[in-house]
N, C-alpha and C positions, 0 to 999 in steps of 0.2 A: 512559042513562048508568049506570055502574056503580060501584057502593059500598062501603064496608067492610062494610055488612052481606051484600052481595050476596057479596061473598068470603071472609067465614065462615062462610056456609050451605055453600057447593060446597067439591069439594077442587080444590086449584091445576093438577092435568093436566087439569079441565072446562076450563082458557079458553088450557092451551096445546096448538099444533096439534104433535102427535109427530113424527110424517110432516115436516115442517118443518121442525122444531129438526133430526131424525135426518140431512134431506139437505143441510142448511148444515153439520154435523159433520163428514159425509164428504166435499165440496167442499174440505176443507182439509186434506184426509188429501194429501201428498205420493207423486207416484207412483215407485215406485221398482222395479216386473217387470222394466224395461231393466237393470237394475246386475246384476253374477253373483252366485252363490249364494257366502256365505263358508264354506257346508257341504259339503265332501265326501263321500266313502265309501270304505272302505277296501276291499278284495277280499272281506273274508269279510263285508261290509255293512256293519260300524263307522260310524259318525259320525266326521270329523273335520278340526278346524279348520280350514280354510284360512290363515286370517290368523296372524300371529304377535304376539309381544307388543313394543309401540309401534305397531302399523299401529290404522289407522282400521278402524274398523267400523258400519256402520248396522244400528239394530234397530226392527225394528216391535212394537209392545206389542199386545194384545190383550185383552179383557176374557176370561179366560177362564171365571168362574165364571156371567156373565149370558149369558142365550138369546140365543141367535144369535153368541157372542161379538164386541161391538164393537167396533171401533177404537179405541186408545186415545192413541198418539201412535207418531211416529216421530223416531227421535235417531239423531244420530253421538256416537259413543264413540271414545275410544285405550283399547285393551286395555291391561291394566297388570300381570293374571297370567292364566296359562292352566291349568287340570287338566284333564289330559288321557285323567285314568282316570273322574271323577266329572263332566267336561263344563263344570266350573262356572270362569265369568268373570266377573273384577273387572273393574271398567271405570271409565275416567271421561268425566264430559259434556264433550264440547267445544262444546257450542252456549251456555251461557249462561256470562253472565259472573262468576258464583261456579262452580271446580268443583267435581263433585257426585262421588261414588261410589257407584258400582252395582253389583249382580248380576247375572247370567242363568247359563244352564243350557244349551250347544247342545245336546245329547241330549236333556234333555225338553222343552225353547222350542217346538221345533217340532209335538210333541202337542199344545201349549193353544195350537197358531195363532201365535207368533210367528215372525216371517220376519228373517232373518239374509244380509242382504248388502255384498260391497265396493264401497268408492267408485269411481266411476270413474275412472280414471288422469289426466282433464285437472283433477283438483282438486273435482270435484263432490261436493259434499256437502247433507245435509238440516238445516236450522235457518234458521237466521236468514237472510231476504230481505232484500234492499237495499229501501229505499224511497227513492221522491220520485226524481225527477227529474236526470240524470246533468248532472252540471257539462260545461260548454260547453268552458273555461279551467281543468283541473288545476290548482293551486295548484303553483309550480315550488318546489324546494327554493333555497332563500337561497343568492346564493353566500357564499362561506365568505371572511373579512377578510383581506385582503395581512397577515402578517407582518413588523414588521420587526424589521431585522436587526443587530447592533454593526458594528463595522469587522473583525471576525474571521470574522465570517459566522454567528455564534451568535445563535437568536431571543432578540431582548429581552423580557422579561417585562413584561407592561403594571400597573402600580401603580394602586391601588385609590384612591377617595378623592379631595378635592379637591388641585387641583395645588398645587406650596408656592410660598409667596410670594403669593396672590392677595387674602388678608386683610390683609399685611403692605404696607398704601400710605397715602403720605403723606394729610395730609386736605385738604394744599388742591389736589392731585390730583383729590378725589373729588370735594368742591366743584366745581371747574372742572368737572368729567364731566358733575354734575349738573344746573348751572346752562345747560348748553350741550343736554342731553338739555331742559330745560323750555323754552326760546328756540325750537326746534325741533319741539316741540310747539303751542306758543303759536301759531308761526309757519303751519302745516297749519289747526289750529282758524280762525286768519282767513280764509285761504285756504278754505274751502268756506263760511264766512259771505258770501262776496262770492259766491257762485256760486248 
């Protein structure tokens, strides 16, 4: 069994397997080679955009400063401006639910390894997976209340509130209500004592 002391003598990558951790990381990398490139070329070789600004765009992040440059995530973006002299894109996240604002760079993205493509046309995009289990029974939308209508044909507006007149009753009205509501109870209560 292993101890606090045992794990202030060692440093913490002795009891984790890299190899490990490294292929559960990449397991969760989204494939995205099928989608096309959002980079063109221009005749004389240029870089240049495909996409325009409001269209979607997926971007792969890359570690670029660490060996081997990692994986770092993949996201969809809506562009939101384009430079088309310096390459540099505002973007924002459309996967989480605060949006975020971003940079990148098509010109130089793709030196440090990052990959720059369109969604696919049937709505595919990278983020967020549905989970659990698809409903059997769609929830239907409510249908929507009959209207009614005056004698001119104009809808009536429905009034808020308790109706008028319903506090305004005599009291030997309510008596009678009440004493007839309690006979009628009294009446059920025998009624299952004999059963």
């Amino acid at each position: 069994m292993m101890t606090n002391d045992d794990t202030e003598s060692g440093d913490i990558n002795d009891f984790i397997n890299r190899d490990v951790v490294e292929a559960i990381r990449v397991d969760s990398k989204p494939p995205i080679d099928h989608l096309r490139d959002a980079i063109g070329h221009r005749t004389n070789g240029d870089p240049i955009m495909l996409a325009d600004v409001g269209d979607r765009i997926i971007v792969e992040r890359v570690a670029s400063v660490l060996v081997g440059r990692p994986w770092l995530d993949t996201k969809t973006y809506r562009i939101q401006r384009i430079n088309d002299v310096t390459g540099e894109l505002i973007l924002m996240n459309t996967d989480e639910a605060f949006a975020q604002t971003s940079t990148s760079n098509y010109i130089t993205g793709p030196a440090r390894g990052y990959r720059f493509k369109l969604p696919d046309p049937k709505g595919f995009a990278i983020g967020k997976r549905k989970r659990g289990r698809p409903r059997k029974n769609p929830a239907l939308v409510p249908a929507a209340k009959p209207v009614e209508l005056d004698d001119n044909g104009i809808a009536v507006k429905k009034k808020r509130g308790r109706p008028a007149g319903t506090k305004n009753r005599a009291k030997d009205v309510v008596k009678a209500e009440k004493k007839a509501k309690l006979q009628k109870r009294a009446a059920k209560k025998l009624e299952r004592a004999r059963q």
